[in-house]
Structures are given as structure tokens and as C-alpha cells.
N, C-alpha and C positions, 0 to 999 in steps of 0.2 A: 844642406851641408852634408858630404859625405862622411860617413862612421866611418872611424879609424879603423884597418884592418890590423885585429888584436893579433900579437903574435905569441905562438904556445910557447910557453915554458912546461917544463920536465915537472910532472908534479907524481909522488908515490902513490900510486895504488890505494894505500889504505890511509889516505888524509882521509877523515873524516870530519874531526873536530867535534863530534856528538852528533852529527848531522843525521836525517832521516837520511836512508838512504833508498835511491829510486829504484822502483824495478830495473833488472837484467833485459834492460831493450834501450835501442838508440831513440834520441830524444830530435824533435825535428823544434829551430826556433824559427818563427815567421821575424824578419825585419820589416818596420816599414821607414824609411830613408828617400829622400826625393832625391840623392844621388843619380839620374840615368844612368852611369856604368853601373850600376851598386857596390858597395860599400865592405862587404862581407865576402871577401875573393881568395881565401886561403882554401885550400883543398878539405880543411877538417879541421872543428873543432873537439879536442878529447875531453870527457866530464872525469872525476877522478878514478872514477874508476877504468877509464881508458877505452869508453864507448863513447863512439862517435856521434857528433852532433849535428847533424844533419840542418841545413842550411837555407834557408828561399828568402828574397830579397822580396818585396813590394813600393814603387814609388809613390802610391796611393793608396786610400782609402779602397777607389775601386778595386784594384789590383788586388789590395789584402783580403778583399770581402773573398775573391774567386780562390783566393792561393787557403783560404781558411779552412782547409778540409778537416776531418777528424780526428788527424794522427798527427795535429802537430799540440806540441803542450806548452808553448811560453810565445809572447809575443815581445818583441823590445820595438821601445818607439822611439823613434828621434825628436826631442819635444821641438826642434827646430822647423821639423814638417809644418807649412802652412797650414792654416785654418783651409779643409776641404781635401788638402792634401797635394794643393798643383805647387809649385814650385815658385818660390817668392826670392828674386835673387835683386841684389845691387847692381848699378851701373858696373860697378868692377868685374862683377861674373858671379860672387862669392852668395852662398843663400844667407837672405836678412832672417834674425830669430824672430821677427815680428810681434804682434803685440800679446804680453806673457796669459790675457785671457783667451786667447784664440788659440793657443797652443793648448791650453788645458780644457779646452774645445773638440779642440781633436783628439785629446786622453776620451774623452767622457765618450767619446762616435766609437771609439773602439771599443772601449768597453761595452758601449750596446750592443754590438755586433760580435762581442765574443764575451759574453757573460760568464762562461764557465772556462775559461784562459787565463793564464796567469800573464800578467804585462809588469814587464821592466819598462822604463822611462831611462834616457839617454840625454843628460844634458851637460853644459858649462860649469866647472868648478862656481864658479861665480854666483851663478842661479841654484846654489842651496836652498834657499828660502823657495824656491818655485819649485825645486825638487820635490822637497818635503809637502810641498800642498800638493801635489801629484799622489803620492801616497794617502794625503786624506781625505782625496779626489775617489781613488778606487783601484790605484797600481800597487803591487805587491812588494816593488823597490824600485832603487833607482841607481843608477852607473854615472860617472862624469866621464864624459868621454878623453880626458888624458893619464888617467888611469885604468882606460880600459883592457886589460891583454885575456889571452886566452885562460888564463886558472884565475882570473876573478869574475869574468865572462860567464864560466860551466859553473860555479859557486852558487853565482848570483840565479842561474836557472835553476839549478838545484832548489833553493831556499824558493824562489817564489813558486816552481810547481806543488813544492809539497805545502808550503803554507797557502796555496791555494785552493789546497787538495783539503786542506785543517776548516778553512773557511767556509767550505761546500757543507761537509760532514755536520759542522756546527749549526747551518745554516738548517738543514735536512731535522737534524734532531729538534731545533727552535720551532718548525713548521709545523712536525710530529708532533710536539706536545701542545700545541695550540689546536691540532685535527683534533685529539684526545677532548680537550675539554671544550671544543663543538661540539663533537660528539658526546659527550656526558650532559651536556646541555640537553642536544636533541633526546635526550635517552631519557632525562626529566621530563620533558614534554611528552613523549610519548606514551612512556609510565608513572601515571601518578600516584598519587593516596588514594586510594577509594574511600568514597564518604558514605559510610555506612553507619554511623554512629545511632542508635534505637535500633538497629537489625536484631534478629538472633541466627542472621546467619554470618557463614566463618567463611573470610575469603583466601585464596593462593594463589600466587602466580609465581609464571619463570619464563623468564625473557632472553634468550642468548642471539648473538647476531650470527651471521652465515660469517666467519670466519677466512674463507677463501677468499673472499676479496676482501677482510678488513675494513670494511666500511660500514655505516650503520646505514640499513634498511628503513621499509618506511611501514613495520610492522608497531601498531599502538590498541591501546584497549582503555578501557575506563570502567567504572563502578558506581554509580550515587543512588543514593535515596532520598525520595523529592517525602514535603511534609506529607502527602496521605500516607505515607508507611509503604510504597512500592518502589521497590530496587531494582535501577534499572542499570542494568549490562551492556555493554557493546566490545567487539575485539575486528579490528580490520585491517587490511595491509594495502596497501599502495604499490603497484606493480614497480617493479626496478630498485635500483641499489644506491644508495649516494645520500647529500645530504640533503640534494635539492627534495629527493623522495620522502624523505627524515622528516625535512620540513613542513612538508603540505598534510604529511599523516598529525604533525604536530597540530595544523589548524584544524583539521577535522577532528581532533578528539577533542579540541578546547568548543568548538562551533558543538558537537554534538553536547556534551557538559551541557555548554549555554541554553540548546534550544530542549532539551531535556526538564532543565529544569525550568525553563520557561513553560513547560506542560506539553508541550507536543510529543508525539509519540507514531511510531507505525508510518504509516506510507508515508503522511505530512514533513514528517522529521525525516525519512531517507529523501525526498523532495529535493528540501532546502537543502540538505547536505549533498546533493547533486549539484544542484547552482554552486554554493560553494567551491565544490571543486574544479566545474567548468570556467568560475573565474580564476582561480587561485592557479591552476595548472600550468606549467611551464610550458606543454603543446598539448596536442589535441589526443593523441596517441594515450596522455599517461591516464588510465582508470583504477579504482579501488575497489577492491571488495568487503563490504561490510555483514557482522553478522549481529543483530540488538532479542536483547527478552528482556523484557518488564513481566516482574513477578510480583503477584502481589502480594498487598499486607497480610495475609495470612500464610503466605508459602507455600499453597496448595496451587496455583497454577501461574499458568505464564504465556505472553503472547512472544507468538518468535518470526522476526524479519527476517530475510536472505535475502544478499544483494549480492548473487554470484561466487557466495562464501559457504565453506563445508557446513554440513550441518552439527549442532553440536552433538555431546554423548551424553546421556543420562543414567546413572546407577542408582539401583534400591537396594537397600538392604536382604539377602539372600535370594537373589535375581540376576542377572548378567546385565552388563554395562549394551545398552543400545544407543544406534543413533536415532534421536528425533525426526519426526516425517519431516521432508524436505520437498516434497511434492509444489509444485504451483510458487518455488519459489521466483524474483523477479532480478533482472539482469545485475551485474555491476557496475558499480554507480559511474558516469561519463559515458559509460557506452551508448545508449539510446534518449532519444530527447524525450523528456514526455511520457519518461517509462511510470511503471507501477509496481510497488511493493507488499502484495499479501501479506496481513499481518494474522496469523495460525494460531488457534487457540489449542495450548497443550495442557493435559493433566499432571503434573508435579508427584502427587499422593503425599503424606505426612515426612519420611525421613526421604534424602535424595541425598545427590551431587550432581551437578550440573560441569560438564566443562566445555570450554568456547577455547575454541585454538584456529593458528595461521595455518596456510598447507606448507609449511617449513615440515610439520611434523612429518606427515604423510607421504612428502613426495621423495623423502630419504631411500637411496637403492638398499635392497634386501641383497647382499653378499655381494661377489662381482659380477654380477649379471646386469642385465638390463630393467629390471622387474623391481619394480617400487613396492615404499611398506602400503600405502592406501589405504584408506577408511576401514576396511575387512581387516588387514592386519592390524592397525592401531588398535581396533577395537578389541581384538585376541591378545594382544597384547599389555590393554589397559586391566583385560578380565586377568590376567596371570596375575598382576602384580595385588589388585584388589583380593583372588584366593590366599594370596601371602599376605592380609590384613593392614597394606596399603592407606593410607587416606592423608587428604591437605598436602601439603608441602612434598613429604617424602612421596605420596603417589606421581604427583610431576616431576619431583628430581627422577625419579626410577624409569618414568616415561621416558624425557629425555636423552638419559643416560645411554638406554638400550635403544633407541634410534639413532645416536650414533656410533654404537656398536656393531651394529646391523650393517649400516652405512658402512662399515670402516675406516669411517676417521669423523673429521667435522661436516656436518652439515653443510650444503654449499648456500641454501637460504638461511635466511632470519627465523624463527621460532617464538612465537609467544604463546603461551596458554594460560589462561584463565580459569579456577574450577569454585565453583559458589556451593557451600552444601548446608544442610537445615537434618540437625540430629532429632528435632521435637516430631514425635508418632502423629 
């Protein structure tokens, strides 16, 4: 059936009626009408504020899928259009409304096809009731076609661009705070409680994500103390950004927990947390790097793993902060089958701090240049903070702080550090 060509009435400039009012640009409406001639044959429709509304007809669904380019903002559909789109006419000539599911058949193909477009619906004073389920279908409004002229035409485009424009935005913010609390999820899994309960040593940590991309990384660490009285540590990161990475660093620090306190320790325990991950991994490509010390019950030393991860830093009391040998360390975890993880016996002495951090920290640029903070500068820069009487908490915040000062602005990785320290001589 062909759409009645509206004809413009004189309407003022500043009708608004409280109405959002659209951007200062011509607005283009797709038709789609099984009229052959089509339907929509006036030279211009004016919105009120007296820009023109630019015009394309479609007899079909095919036709509208091609004519849907990016610049057009509202669709009206003639709910009379057959199911499919070809043209369903009587023995008289006249097109049949056919049957009222199949028409809201063809509401539902258009809106797949143009998800973010506002659609008016076009029907029979009569089919009120099928109007209104068109609306709770997924169309923004609806027109009857013998009241249709040109100032209830531009009105009606007006009202469903921008309440379609309301729908998006809402939709956007509903999404956002459900990312949020996956991501505060994954951020629990990744960061636990550390179970230290009998220690006498004191833990810290500080976790911030890379920021530039807003996503949570797949930087995670952990802490426990298994019954002999030995604390064992681990901090590692999962190469890439997102949640799928979030996720799989989440099974590795639950699997390490597990096999931790199941006893295992050193190469056996990087092992299985290699399997782990070659099952778990979403391809073949994604590897982590891990770094573990088990120190024992007396706090005088510690065995330390490298799975392709910096080595940690140790400070004594009126001594400079070093990093611990990292010699003979063994790949990170996925990359080689079959690999091996030396497990290094290190000397602790009676007072220390130990810290285990991601290469968030280190691979921060030094002003605008090209040139990174890296293991030499962190460590210059851990010793500043410790001459200024630094420890626990505030030595991390202060750490951080000044690497992205350095940096000049955020971070573009993830960040975790870990710092374990033992005051008794």
C-alpha cells in the first residue's frame, strides 16, 4: 500500500513544545513501502526548525539493507509491507495488510538490521492495538497513515531520533556498570586475602589497572602459609588486557593456592601451573609470567622461582635495596613444553623486605622520551624513597605514585606489587 504523500503545513521556527532539540544538520528518513512508484514524492520535508528532511524510499527489506548507510537517522515502515518485503496485493490491484504476525515480522528483520535507528511504524487508524504492540515490539512510535501530513511527520522523527538516542545512552551506562562489577569480580579473584595468620611478618600491596584502555588486566598475586610455618608468595601477570586475560590469571592464583597448599612447591608447582594454563588458554599465543619464594619458618631464607618474570628487590636495614640473582632463571609459563624452573636458594638475614612486582612498574617511560624507568631506575628510586624513612604501604603508594609521574600521566599497563617484610634481628 502506498504511504500517503504528507503535505507541509507552515509550522514556526520555534515550536518546540519542550522537545529535545536535534542537531543544526538535515536529517535523512529511510521509507520502506512496497509502493513501486514510492510513496514519499514531495520535494522536501521541513523539521521545525525548517531543515530539511531528506528522503529515500525502499520497497524491500533488500533494498533498505543497501539504501542503510550511516547518515540516515529514522526508519518508518509501512506495517502493510509483507512478511519478507515483496508485495502481497488483491485480485483488485490494492496491497492486502496480511496476516498482523507477519507484519510484526517484518518490524522485528528491521530492527535486526538497524539496531542503533530509530523506526516509526505506519499503520490503519483501526490497527491501534497492533500499533501499540509494534512499540513493545521495539519501534520508537507509530503514525496512522490518514493523519499523516508533514508537521506530525518531522515531530514524529524528531521524538523517536532522540528517544532513541535516550535508549542507546541508557543502554551504554546499563552495560558500563555491569563491565564494573565483572570487573570488581575479576579484581577479587585476582587479589585476595593473604593467609598469613601465625606469621610475624607484615604484608602490602597495591594493585592499579593500566587505565588507557579501562579494562582490567590479568595482573594477580597471592600469599599463604601452609601448617610448617612457611609463607609462600607468588605475583604474576598474564600477557594482554581484557577480561578473558583477568580470567585465566584468576584460575592461576586459585590453582597455585591449591597446589601450594597441597605441598608442592618450585619446579613441580610451575609444572602443573603450566598445564593449567595450556588447558585454560583461550589460544596458543596467550603465556604468563610468574614469579614464587617460599620463605621459611624462621625468616631467614627463601627459595625463589622465575618464570620469565623480574626479579624481585630485597632491602636491609642500612644497606641499599638490590635486586635478588636472577641468573638460571626458566621461561614463561606456555611458552616451551617441558620446560624447567630452578628453584634458588637466597639468604633473607634477620630484618628485610622483600618486594615482588608486574613489569607495569618498570616499563613506565622516563619524561617524553623513549627510554623506560627499568629495574636500575626502580631500584634508585625505591632507595630514595626508603633514605626518606619509607616502609609498608606508604613505600608502594610513593613507588607508584612517582612512576606515574615519570610516566606523565597513567600507566598504560596494569601494576601490582607485593612487599613482605620481617622487623625481628
Amino acid at each position: 500500500m502506498p504511504v500517503p504523500v504528507p503535505r507541509q503545513r507552515e509550522t514556526p521556527a520555534t515550536e518546540s513544545g519542550g522537545q529535545a532539540v536535534l542537531p543544526q544538520a538535515s536529517l535523512t528518513l529511510l521509507v520502506i513501502e512496497d509502493d513501486p512508484a514510492g510513496g514519499l514524492t514531495v520535494p522536501e520535508i521541513l523539521d521545525a526548525d525548517r531543515h530539511r528532511i531528506r528522503l529515500r524510499t525502499a520497497r524491500n527489506l533488500t533494498e533498505a539493507t543497501r539504501l542503510l548507510t550511516p547518515d540516515v537517522h529514522c526508519i518508518l515502515l509501512d506495517l502493510a509491507l509483507p512478511r519478507g518485503g515483496a508485495a502481497s496485493r488483491t485480485a483488485g490491484g490494492a496491497a492486502s495488510d496480511g496476516d498482523p504476525a507477519d507484519q510484526l515480522d517484518t518490524l522485528r528483520q528491521v530492527l535486526r538490521i538497524a539496531p542503533r535507528h530509530a523506526v516509526l511504524v505506519l499503520t490503519a487508524e483501526a490497527d491501534a492495538e497492533r500499533a501499540a504492540e509494534a512499540v513493545r515490539v521495539g519501534a520508537q512510535d507509530f503514525l496512522f497513515r490518514d493523519e499523516l501530513d508533514g508537521r506530525v511527520l518531522s515531530r514524529a522523527i524528531r521524538y523517536a531520533v532522540e528517544r532513541k538516542r535516550a535508549d542507546i545512552a541508557q543502554y551504554k551506562l546499563a552495560e558500563s556498570k555491569l563491565r564494573a562489577q565483572e570487573n570488581a569480580r575479576l579484581e577479587r579473584g585476582l587479589l585476595p586475602t593473604p593467609l598469613l595468620e601465625g606469621s610475624d611478618l607484615r604484608f602490602a600491596a597495591r594493585y592499579r589497572p593500566g587505565r588507557s584502555r579501562a579494562l582490567l588486566g590479568g595482573d594477580f598475586y597471592d600469599t599463604v602459609r601452609t601448617p610448617d610455618g612457611t609463607v609462600h608468595a607468588m605475583i604474576g601477570d598474564v600477557c594482554g588486557h581484557g577480561p578473558d586475560e583477568a580470567a585465566l590469571g584468576v584460575e592461576l592464583r586459585i590453582a597455585w593456592r591449591a597446589l601450594t597448599l597441597a605441598g608442592l612447591c618450585g619446579d613441580d608447582l610451575l609444572a602443573t601451573l603450566q598445564e593449567v594454563l595450556e588447558v585454560e588458554r583461550p589460544c596458543e599465543e596467550i603465556f604468563a609470567t610468574l614469579c614464587t619464594v617460599d620463605i621459611s619458618p624462621d625468616g631467614r631464607r627463601a627459595g625463589l622461582c622465575l618464570a620469565g618474570h623480574p626479579a624481585p628487590l630485597i632491602s636491609r636495614p642500612g644497606r641499599p635495596a638490590r635486586l635478588l640473582p636472577y641468573e638460571n632463571s626458566g621461561p614463561a609459563l606456555g611458552l616451551l613444553p617441558k620446560a624447567r624452573w630452578p628453584r634458588r636458594q637466597v639468604e633473607l638475614g634477620g630484618a628485610w623486605s622483600l618486594m615482588l612486582y608486574t613489569d607495569g612498574l618498570i616499563e613506565g617511560r622516563v619524561g617524553e622520551g623513549k627510554e623506560r624507568l627499568g629495574q636500575d631506575g626502580m631500584v634508585e628510586m625505591i632507595n630514595r624513597h626508603l633514605e626518606r624513612g619509607l616502609s609498608g604501604e606508604a613505600l608502594l603508594e610513593a613507588s607508584v605514585t612517582e612512576a606515574r609521574r615519570l610516566n606523565g600521566g597513567e600507566l598504560t599497563d596494569d601494576v601490582a606489587v607485593v612487599l613482605l617484610s620481617r622487623s625481628t634481628p
